[in-house]
N, C-alpha and C positions, 0 to 999 in steps of 0.2 A: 241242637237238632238230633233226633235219632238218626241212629247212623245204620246204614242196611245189615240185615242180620239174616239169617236163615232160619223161619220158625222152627219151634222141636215141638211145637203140642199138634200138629196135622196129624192128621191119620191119613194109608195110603188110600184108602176108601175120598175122603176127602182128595185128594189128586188125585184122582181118576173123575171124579165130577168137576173140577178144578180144569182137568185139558180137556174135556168133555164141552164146557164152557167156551175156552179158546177158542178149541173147531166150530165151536156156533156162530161166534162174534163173525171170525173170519169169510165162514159160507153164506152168512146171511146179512152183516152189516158194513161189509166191508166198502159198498160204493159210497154208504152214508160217511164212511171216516174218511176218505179221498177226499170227497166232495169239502166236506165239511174245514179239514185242511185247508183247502185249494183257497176256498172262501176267507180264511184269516190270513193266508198271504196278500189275497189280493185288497186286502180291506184294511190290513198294518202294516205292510210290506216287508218285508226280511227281517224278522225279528231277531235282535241280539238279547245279550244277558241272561238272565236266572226264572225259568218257569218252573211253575210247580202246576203238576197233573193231579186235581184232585176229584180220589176215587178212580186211576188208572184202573184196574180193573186188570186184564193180565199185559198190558202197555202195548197192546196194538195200534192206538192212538198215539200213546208217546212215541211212538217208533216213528210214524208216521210224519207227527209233524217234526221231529228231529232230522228226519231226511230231507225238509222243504223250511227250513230255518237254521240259525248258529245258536241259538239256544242252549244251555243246557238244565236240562232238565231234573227232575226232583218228581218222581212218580211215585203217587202214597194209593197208599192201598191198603186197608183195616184186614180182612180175611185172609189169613194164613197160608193156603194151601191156594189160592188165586196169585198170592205174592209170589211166591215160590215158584208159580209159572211164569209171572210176568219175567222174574229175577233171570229165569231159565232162557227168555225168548230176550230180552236183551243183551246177555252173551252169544247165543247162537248169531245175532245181527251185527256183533264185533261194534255193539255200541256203548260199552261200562263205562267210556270217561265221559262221555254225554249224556247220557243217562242214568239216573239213583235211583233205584228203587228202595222205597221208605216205606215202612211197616209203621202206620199210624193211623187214627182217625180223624175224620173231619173235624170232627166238636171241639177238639184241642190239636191243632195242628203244630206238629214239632219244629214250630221254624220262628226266631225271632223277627220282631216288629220291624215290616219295612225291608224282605227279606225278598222278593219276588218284582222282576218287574214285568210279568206276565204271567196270571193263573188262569188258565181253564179247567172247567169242568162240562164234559160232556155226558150224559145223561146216570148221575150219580144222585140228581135233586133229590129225586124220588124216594132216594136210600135214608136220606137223613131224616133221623130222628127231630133234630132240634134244626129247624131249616134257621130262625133266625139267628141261631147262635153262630150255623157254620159263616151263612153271610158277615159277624163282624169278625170270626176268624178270619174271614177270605180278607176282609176289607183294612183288618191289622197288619197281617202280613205282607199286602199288598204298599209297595213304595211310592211314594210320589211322584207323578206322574203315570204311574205303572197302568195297565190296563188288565182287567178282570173279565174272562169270558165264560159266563155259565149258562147252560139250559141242556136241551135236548132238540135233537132233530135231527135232519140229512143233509141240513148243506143245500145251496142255491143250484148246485150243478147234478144230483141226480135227474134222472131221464122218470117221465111218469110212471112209466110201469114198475122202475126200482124202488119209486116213491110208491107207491099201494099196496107192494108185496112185501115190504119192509113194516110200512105204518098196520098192515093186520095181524103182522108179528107181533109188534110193540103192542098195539091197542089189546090183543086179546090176553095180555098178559101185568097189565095196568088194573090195577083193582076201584072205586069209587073214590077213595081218598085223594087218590095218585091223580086221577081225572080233575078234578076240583083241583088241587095245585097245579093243574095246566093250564090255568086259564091265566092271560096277562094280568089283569087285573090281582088275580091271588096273587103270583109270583112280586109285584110290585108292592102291595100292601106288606109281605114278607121282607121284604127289603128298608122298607121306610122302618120296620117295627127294628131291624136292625141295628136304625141311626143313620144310615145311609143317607147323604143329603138328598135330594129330589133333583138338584143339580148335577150330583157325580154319579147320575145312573142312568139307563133309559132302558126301555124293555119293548124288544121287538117281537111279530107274530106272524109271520109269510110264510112262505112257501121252502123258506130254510130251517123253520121251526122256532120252538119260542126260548127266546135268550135275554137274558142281561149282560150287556154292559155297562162294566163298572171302571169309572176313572177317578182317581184320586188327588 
């Protein structure tokens, strides 16, 4: 496994758009990661063992559900100067032994087979290039019995209004591609092309947003 590093190729122009980012996530999605949280306690219950966050992002998320789980966690994050903050906001929260951040990408994730027994990823789909190659990373890495939570959305428990001002964020910044892999049916078809049995998946689409879950 890569083991966390500090990149040297950022430029500070790059961190300066990097916490620039953070403050966004924070002012404007932050009911979405509560919520969203809230929603995998109450639907797995107090999760123990080895999660891997993949496409942390600067680990507002990991932070979050580290404080409503025993987990620990493994936060990968490809972009340099994003890591660096994530790396930055996990010390300031006095969370490093719960928390790794990992400098990797999805397509070839740095973790032996059978290494996780709970991966999420929250809205990272969009990112990848090769969606069904990250799904059978997700689904190698992923251990027996382990449980796989990927998509995008808010969570059951945002209030409408934080759901409309949030989804015209999102939406106005989703390009036609991104759109089309939102719909059930693509994200599902993605996953079968994986290998993924039809049995060890299922893909939900409410009002919590559209997710797979994957069980092994």
């Amino acid at each position: 496994m890569t083991e966390a590093r500090v990149p040297a190729d950022y430029t500070e122009m790059d961190l300066v758009v990097a916490k620039r980012f953070d403050e966004k996530v924070r002012e404007n999605f932050m009911p979405a990661i509560i919520s969203t949280v809230k929603q995998i306690g109450e639907d797995y219950g107090v999760l123990e063992g080895v999660c891997v966050d993949v496409g942390c992002g600067t680990a507002v998320f990991a932070i979050e559900l580290c404080r409503r789980s025993r987990l620990k966690i493994y936060a990968l994050e490809k972009e340099n100067a994003i890591y660096e903050v994530a790396r930055k906001n996990i010390e300031k929260e006095r969370l490093t032994e719960r928390i790794i951040p990992v400098l990797g990408d999805a397509h070839k994730l740095p973790f032996e087979n059978e290494f996780a027994d709970f991966i999420i990823s929250r809205g990272s789909y969009h990112c990848w290039v090769d969606k069904v190659r990250v799904f059978e990373e997700i689904y190698r890495v992923l251990k027996k019995d382990g449980i796989g939570f990927v998509g995008g959305g808010f969570g059951r428990y945002v209030t409408e209004e934080e759901s409309n001002r949030m989804k015209a964020l999102r939406d106005h910044s989703l390009d036609e591609d991104a759109k089309v892999y939102s719909l059930p049916d693509k994200l599902s078809e993605v996953i079968n092309k994986a290998g993924i049995s039809k049995s060890d998946f299922r893909v939900s689409y409410d009002r919590a947003g559209l997710w797979a879950e994957i069980r092994k």
